[in-house]
VOBA-1610 file (N, C-alpha, C; in pm, whole numbers, padded with zeros to 5 digits, always signed):
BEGIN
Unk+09904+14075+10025Unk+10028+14037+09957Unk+10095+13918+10026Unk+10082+13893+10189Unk+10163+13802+10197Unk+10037+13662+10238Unk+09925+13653+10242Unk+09859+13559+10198Unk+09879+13532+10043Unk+09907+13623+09923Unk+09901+13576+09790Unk+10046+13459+09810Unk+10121+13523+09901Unk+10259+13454+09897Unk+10323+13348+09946Unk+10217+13306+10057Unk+10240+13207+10122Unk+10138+13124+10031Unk+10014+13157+09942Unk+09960+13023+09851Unk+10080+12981+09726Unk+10135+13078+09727Unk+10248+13054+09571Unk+10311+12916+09660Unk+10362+12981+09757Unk+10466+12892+09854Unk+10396+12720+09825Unk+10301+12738+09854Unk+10186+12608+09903Unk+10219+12504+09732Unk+10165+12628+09704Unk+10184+12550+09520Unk+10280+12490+09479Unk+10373+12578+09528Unk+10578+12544+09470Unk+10568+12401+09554Unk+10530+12398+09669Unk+10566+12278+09765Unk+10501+12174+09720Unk+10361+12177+09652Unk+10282+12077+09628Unk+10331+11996+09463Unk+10392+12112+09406Unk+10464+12056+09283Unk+10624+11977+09285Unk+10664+12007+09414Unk+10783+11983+09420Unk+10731+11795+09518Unk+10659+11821+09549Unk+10612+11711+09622Unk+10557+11591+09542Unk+10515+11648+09413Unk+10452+11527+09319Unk+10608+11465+09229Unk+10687+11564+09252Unk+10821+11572+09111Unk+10862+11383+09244Unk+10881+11443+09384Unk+10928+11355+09473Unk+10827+11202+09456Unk+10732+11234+09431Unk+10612+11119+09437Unk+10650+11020+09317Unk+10682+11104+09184Unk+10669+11035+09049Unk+10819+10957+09081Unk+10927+11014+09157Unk+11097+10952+09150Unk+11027+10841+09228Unk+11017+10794+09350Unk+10973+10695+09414Unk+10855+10589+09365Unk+10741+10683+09337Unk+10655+10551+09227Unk+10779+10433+09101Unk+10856+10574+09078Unk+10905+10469+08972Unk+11044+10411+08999Unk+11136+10397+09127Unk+11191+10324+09235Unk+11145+10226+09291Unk+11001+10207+09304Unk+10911+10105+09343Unk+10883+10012+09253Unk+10845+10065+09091Unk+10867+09983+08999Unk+10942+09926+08948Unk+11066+09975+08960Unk+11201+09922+08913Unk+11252+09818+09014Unk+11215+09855+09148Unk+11219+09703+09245Unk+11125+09579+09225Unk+11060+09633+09177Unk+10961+09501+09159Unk+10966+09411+09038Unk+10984+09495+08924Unk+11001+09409+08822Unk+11160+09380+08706Unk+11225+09476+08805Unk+11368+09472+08715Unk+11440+09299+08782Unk+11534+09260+08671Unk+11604+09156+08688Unk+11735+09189+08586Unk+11850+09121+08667Unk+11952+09142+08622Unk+11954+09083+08496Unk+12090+09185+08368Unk+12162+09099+08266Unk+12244+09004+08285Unk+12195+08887+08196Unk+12351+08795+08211Unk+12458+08833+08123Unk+12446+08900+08084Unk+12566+08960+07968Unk+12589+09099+08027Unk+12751+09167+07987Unk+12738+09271+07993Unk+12885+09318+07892Unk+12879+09412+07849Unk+12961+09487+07699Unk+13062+09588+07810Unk+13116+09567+07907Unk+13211+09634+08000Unk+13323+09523+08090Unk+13247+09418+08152Unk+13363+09313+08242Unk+13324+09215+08173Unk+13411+09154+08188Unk+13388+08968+08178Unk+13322+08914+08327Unk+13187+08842+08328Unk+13076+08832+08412Unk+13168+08663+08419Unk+13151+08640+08557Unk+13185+08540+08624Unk+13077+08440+08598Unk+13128+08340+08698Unk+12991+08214+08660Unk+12912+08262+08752Unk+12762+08182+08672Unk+12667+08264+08732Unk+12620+08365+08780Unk+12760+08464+08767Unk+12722+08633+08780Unk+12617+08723+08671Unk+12541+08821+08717Unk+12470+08881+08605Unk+12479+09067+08617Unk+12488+09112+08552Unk+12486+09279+08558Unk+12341+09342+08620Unk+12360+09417+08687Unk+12244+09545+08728Unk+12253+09644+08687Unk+12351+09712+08649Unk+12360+09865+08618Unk+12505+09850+08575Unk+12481+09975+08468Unk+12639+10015+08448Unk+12663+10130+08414Unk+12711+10235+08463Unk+12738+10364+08480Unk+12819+10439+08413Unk+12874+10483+08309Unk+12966+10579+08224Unk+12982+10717+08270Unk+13099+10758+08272Unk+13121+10861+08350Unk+13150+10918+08510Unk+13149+10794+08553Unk+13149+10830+08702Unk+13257+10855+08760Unk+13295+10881+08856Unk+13405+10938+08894Unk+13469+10890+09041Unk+13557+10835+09028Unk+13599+10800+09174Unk+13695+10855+09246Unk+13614+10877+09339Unk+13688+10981+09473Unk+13748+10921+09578Unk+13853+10968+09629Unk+13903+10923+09787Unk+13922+11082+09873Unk+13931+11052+09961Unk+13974+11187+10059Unk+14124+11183+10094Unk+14121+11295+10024Unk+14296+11297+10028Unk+14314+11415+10132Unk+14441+11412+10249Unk+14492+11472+10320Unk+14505+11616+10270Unk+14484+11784+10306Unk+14548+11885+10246Unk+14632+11886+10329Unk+14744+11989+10232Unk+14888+12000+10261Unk+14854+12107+10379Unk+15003+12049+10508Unk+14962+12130+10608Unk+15087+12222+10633Unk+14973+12329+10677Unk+15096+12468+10685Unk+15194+12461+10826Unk+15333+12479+10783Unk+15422+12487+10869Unk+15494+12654+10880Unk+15537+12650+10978Unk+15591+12786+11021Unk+15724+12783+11069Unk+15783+12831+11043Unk+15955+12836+11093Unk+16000+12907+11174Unk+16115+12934+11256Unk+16172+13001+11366Unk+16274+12961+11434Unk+16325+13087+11467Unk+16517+13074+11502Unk+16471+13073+11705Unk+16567+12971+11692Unk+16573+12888+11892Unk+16630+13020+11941Unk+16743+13083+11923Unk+16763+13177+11977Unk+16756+13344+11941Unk+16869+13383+12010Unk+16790+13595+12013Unk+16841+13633+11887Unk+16796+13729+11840Unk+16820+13787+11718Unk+16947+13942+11747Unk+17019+13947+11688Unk+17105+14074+11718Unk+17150+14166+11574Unk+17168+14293+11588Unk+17133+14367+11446Unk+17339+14357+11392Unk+17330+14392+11296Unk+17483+14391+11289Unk+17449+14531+11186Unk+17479+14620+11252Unk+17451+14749+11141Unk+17336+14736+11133Unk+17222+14735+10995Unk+17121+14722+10976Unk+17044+14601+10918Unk+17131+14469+10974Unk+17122+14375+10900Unk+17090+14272+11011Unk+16991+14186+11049Unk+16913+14119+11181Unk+16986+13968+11130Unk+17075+13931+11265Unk+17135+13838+11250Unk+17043+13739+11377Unk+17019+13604+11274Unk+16939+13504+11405Unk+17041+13414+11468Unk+17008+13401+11623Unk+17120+13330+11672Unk+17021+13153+11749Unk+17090+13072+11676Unk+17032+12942+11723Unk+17001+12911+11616Unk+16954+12721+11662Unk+16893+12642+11529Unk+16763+12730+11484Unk+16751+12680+11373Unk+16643+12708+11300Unk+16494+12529+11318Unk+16377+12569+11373Unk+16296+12479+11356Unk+16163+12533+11301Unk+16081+12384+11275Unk+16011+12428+11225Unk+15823+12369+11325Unk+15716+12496+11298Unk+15633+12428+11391Unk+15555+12404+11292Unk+15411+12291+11411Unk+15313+12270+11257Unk+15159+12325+11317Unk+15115+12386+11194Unk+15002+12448+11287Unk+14874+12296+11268Unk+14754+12357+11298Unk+14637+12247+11286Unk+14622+12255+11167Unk+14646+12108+11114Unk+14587+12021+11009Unk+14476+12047+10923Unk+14432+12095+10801Unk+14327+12169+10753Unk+14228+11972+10711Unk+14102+11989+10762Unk+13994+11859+10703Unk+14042+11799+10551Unk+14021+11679+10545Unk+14041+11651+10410Unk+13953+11694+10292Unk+13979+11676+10199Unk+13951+11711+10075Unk+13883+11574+09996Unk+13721+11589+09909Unk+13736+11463+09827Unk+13736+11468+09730Unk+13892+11435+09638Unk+13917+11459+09534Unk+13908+11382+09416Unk+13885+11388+09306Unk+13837+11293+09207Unk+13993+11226+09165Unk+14040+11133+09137Unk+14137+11039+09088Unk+14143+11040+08966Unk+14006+10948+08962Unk+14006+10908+08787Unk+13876+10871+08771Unk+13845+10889+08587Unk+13759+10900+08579Unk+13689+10753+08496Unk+13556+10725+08468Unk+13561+10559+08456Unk+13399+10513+08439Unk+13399+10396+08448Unk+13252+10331+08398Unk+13282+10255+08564Unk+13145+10218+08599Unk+13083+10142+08725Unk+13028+10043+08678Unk+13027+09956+08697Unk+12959+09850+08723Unk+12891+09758+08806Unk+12740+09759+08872Unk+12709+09696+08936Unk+12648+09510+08939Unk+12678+09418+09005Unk+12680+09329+08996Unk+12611+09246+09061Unk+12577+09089+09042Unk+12477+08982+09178Unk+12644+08997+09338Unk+12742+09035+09233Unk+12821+08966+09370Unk+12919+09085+09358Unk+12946+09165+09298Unk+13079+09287+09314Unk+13033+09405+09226Unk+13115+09532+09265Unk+13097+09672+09218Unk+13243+09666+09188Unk+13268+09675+09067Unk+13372+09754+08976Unk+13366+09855+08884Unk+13501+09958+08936Unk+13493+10093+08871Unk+13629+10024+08784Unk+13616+10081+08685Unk+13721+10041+08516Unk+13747+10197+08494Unk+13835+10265+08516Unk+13930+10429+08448Unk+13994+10403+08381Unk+14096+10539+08336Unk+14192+10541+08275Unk+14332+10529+08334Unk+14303+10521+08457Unk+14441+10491+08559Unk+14421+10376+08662Unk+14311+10362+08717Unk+14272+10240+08813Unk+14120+10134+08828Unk+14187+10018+08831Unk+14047+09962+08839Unk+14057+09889+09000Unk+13939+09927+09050Unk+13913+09874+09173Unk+13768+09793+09194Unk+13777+09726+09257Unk+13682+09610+09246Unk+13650+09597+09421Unk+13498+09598+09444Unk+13478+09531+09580Unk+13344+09475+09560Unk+13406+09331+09677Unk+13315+09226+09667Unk+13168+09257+09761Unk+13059+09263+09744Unk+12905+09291+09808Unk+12925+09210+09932Unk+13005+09056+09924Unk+13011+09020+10036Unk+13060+09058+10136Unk+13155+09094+10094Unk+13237+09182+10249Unk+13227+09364+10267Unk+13108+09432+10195Unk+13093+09553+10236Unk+12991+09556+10352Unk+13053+09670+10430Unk+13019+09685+10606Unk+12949+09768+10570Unk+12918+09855+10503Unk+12832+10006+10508Unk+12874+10089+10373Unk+12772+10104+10335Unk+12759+10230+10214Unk+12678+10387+10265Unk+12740+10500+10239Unk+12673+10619+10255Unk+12620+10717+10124Unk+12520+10757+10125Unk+12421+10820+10012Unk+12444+10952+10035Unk+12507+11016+09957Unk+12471+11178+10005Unk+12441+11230+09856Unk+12252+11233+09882Unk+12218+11289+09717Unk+12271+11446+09714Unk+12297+11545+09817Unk+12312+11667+09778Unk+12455+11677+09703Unk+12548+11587+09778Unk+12682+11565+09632Unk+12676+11454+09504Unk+12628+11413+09516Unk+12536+11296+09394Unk+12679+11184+09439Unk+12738+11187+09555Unk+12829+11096+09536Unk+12777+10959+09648Unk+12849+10826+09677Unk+12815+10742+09767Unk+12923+10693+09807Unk+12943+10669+09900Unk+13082+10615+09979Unk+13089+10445+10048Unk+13164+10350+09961Unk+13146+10215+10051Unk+13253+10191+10136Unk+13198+10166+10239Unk+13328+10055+10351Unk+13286+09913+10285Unk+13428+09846+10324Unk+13462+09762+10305Unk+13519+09629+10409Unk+13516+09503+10418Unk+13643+09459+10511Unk+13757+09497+10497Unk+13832+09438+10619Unk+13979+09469+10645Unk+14039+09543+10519Unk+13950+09693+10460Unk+14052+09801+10426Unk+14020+09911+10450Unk+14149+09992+10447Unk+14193+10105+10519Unk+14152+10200+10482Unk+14090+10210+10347Unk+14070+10287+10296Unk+13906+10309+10222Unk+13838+10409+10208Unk+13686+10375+10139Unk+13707+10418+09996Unk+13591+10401+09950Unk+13589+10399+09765Unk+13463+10527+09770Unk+13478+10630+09744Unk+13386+10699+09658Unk+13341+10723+09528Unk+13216+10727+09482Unk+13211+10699+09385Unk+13090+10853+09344Unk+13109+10943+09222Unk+13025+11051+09243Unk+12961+10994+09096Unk+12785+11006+09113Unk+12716+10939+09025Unk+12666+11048+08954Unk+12648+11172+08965Unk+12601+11263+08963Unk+12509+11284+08894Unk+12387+11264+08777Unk+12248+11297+08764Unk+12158+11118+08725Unk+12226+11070+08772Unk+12188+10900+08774Unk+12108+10877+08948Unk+12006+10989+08944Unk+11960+10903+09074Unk+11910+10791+09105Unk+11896+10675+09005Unk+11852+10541+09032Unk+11957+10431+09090Unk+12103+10539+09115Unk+12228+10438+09104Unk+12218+10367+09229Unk+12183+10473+09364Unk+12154+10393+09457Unk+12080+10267+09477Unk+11948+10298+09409Unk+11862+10179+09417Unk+11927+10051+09347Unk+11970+10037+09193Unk+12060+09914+09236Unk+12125+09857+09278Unk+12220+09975+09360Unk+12287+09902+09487Unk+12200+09823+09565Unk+12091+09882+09599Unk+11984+09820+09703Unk+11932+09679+09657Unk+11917+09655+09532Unk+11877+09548+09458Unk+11966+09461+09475Unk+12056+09522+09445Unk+12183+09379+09455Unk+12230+09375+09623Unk+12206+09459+09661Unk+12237+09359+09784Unk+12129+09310+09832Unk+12000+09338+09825Unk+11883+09260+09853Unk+11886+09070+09812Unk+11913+09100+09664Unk+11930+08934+09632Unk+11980+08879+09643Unk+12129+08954+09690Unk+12229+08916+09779Unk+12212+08798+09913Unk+12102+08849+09969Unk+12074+08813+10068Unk+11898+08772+10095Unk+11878+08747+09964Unk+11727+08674+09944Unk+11614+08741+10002Unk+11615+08922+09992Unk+11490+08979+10044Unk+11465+09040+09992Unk+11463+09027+09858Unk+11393+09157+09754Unk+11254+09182+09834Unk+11160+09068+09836Unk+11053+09140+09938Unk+11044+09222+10001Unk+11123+09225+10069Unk+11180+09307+10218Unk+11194+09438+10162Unk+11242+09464+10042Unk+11310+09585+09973Unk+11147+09648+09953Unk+11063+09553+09852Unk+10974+09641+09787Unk+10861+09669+09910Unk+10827+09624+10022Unk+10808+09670+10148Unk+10842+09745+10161Unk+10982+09809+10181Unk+10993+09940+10217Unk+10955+10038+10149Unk+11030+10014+10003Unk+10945+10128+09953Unk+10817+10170+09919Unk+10721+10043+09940Unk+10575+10097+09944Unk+10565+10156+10103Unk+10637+10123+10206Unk+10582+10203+10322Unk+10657+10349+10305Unk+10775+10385+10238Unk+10825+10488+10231Unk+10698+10604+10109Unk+10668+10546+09987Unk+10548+10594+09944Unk+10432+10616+10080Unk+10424+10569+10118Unk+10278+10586+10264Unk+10330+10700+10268Unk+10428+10702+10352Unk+10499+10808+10442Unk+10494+10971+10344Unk+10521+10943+10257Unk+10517+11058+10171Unk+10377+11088+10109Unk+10306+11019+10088Unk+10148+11027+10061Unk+10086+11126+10177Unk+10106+11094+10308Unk+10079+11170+10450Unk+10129+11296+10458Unk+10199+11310+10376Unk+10311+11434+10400Unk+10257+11534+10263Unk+10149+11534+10224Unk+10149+11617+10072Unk+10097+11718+10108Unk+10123+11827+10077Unk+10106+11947+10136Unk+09922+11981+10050Unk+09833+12074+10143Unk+09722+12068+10077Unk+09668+12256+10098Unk+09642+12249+09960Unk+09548+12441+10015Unk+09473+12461+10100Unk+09381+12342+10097Unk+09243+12364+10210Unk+09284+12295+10359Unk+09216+12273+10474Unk+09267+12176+10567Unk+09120+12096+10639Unk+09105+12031+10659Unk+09033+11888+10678Unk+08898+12016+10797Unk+08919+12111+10843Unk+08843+12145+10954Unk+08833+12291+10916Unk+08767+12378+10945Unk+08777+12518+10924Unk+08749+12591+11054Unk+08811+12714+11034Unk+08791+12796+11215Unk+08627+12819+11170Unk+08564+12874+11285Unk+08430+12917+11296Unk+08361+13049+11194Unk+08301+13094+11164Unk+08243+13214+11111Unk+08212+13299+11191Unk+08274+13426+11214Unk+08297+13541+11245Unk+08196+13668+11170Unk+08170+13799+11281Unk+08146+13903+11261Unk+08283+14007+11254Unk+08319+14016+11144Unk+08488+14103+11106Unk+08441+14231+11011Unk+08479+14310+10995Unk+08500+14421+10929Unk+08540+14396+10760Unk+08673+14283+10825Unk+08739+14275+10712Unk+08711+14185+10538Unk+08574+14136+10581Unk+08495+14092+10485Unk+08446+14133+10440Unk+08410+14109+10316Unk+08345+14240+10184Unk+08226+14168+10214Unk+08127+14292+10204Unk+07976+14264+10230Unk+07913+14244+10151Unk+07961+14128+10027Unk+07921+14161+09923Unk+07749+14098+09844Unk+07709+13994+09932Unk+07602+13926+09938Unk+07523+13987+10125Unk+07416+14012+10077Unk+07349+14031+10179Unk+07290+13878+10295Unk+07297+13795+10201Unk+07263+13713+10297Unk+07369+13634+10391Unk+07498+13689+10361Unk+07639+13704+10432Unk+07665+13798+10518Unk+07609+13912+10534Unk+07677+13993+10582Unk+07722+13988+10714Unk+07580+13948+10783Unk+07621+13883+10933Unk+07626+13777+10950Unk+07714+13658+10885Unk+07693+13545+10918Unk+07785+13524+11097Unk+07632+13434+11145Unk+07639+13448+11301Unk+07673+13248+11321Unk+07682+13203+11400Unk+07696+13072+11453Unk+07716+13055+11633Unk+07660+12946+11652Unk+07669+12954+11840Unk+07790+12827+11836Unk+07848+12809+11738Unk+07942+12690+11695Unk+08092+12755+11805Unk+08158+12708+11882Unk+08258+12722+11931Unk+08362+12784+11869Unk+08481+12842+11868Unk+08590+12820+11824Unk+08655+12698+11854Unk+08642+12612+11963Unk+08708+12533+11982Unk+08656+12392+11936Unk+08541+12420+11856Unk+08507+12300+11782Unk+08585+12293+11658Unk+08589+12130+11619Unk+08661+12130+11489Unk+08550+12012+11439Unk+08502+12109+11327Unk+08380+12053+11257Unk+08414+12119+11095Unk+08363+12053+10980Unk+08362+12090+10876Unk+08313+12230+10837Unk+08353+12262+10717Unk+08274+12440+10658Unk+08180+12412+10687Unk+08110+12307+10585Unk+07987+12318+10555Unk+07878+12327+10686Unk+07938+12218+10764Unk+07849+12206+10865Unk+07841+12380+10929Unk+07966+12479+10964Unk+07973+12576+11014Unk+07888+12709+10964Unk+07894+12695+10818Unk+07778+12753+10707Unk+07651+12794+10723Unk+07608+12611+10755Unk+07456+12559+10786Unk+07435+12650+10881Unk+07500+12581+11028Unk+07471+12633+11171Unk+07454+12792+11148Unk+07527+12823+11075Unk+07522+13012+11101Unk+07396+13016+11044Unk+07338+12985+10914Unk+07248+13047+10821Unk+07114+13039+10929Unk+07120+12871+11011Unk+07010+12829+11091Unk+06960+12933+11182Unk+07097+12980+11237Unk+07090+13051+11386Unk+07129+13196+11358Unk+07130+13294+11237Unk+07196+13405+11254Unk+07080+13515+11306Unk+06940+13444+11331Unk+06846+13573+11369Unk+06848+13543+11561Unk+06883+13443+11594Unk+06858+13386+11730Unk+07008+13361+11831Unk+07116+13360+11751Unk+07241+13348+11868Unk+07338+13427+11818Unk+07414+13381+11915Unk+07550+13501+11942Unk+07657+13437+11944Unk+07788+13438+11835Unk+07906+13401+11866Unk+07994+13445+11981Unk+08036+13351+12038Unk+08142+13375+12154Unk+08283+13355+12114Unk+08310+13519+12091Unk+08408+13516+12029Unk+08571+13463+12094Unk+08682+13403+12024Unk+08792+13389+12122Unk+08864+13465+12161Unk+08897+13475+12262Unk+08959+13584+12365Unk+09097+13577+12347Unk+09150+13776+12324Unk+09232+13754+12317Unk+09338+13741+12382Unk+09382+13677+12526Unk+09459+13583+12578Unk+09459+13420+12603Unk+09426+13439+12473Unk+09361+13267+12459Unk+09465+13228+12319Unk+09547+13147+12315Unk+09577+13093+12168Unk+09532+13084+12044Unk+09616+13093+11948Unk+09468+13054+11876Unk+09489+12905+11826Unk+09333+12879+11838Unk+09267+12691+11766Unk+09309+12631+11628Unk+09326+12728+11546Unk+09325+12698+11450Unk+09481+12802+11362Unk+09511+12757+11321Unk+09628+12762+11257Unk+09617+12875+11164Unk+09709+13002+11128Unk+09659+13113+10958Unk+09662+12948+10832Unk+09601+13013+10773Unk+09599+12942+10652Unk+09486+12931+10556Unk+09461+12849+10409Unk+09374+12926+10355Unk+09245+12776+10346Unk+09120+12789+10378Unk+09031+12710+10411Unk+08893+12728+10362Unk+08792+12645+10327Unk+08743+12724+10242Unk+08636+12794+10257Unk+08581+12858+10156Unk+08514+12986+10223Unk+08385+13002+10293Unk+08357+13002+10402Unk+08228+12978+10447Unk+08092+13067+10399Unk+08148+13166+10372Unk+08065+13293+10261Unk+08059+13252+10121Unk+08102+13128+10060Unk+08121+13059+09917Unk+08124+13208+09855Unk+08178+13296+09875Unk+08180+13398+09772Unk+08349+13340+09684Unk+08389+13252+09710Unk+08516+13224+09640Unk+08547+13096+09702Unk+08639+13010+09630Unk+08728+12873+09678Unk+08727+12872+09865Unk+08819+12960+09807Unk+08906+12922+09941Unk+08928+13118+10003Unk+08895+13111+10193Unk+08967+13254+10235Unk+09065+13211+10311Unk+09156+13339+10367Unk+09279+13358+10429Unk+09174+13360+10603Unk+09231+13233+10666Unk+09236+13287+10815Unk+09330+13328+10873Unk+09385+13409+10972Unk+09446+13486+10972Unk+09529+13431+11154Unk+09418+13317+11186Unk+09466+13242+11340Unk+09354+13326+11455Unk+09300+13450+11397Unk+09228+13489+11486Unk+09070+13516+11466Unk+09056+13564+11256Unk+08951+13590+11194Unk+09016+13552+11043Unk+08840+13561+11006Unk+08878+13513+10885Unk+08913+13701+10815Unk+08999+13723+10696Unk+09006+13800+10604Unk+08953+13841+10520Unk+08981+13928+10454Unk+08901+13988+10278Unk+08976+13906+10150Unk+09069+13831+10228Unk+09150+13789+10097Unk+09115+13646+10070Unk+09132+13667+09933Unk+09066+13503+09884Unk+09118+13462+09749Unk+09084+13311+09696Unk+09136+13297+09594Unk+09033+13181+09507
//
């Protein structure tokens, strides 16, 4: 049961890994061959300005202060008058610690990205900042929102994009041409594809542990039953080759089995079957299993 559960696992990861593969293949394409509009049906486009994106619905956030709790109290002693608690002294007031800010939506609005500025257009504010003078932008896909600094202001612009994950990348575009390195851009993201190509999760693994005398294998072919090998555990050589060696040597040698205060070489996981009675078996880090798929 928990070999069936850790291959589900494998699967979920390997599907969730291609969903990641197909967003970036087509981030890579959109750097390479997208070019801005010179027109756009939202601002009036400056000279020689052209549109990249334009966003409906987005929402712009700032971090606003929460209200902080205060507590009150009389300077001096308290004395009863009958049954009635009379306070003696000024009355002040203390302040406790400050609760983190809050990021709250303002207003709501169309984005616009640009060769030279990002303007948000609402129903209450339009704010405008120029590409030239932004110091730093922050991405946080788990809130779908992005945050720019700016020069000499005090204040940042959030902006929540929320199921538009390409919004970042035209930011990236426009400030790339900004600064004459679209190259530079689609470089990265073919080395960021590498990076994730290396990383794809796989059922089988490049090496298999050795072939074992276990119990826990169904005897179900006779010319399996004892499969023997003088092959190491601590070799890392292919099935097949491990297969061969046993079938060669199972009337003439003896596995040396790994000891158990010894680590184990090889990792649990599912590899494939050196008994070809199925795909792939469960090693277990110490022997191979009955379980298979």
């Amino acid at each position: 049961m928990l070999e069936h559960h850790h291959e589900k696992q494998l699967e979920k990861s390997e599907v969730k890994w291609e969903q990641v593969e197909k967003q970036m293949v087509d981030m890579l394409t959109l750097v390479k061959t997208y070019k801005p509009k010179t027109t756009s049906d939202e601002i009036i486009l400056k000279n020689g300005e052209a549109q990249y994106y334009c966003l409906e619905g987005a929402h712009l956030i700032e971090p606003r202060r929460a209200p902080v709790h205060r507590v009150g109290a009389y300077g001096g002693p308290t004395i009863h008058v009958g049954k009635v608690p009379v306070h003696m002294g000024a009355f002040y007031a203390t302040q406790t610690k400050p609760r983190p800010d809050i990021l709250t939506t303002i207003d709501n609005g169309t984005i616009v990205i640009t060769t030279s500025r990002i303007v948000f257009k609402g129903t209450r504010y339009t704010k405008t900042l120029q590409l030239a003078k932004l110091v730093d932008y922050e991405n946080d896909p788990s809130g779908a929102t992005v945050t720019f600094y700016a020069e000499n202001s005090a204040k940042s612009i959030g902006i929540y994009y929320g199921s538009a994950t390409m919004f970042t990348t035209y930011i990236e575009m426009s400030l790339a041409d900004l600064n004459n390195n679209r190259a530079q851009l689609i470089s990265q993201w073919e080395q960021n594809i590498k990076d994730h190509d290396a990383s794809k999760p796989h059922l089988e693994a490049q090496s298999a542990p050795p072939v074992e005398d276990i119990e826990t294998v169904p005897q179900a072919r006779e010319a399996y039953s004892t499969p023997k090998s003088n092959i190491q555990p601590t070799d890392k050589v292919a099935p097949d080759t491990i297969l061969n060696e046993a079938n060669a040597t199972a009337s003439n040698s003896q596995i040396i089995p790994q000891q158990p205060n010894q680590p184990p070489q090889y990792p649990p996981g599912w590899y494939n079957d050196p008994y070809r009675q199925s795909q792939f078996r469960w090693w277990n880090g110490l022997a191979w299993t009955a379980f298979t798929s």
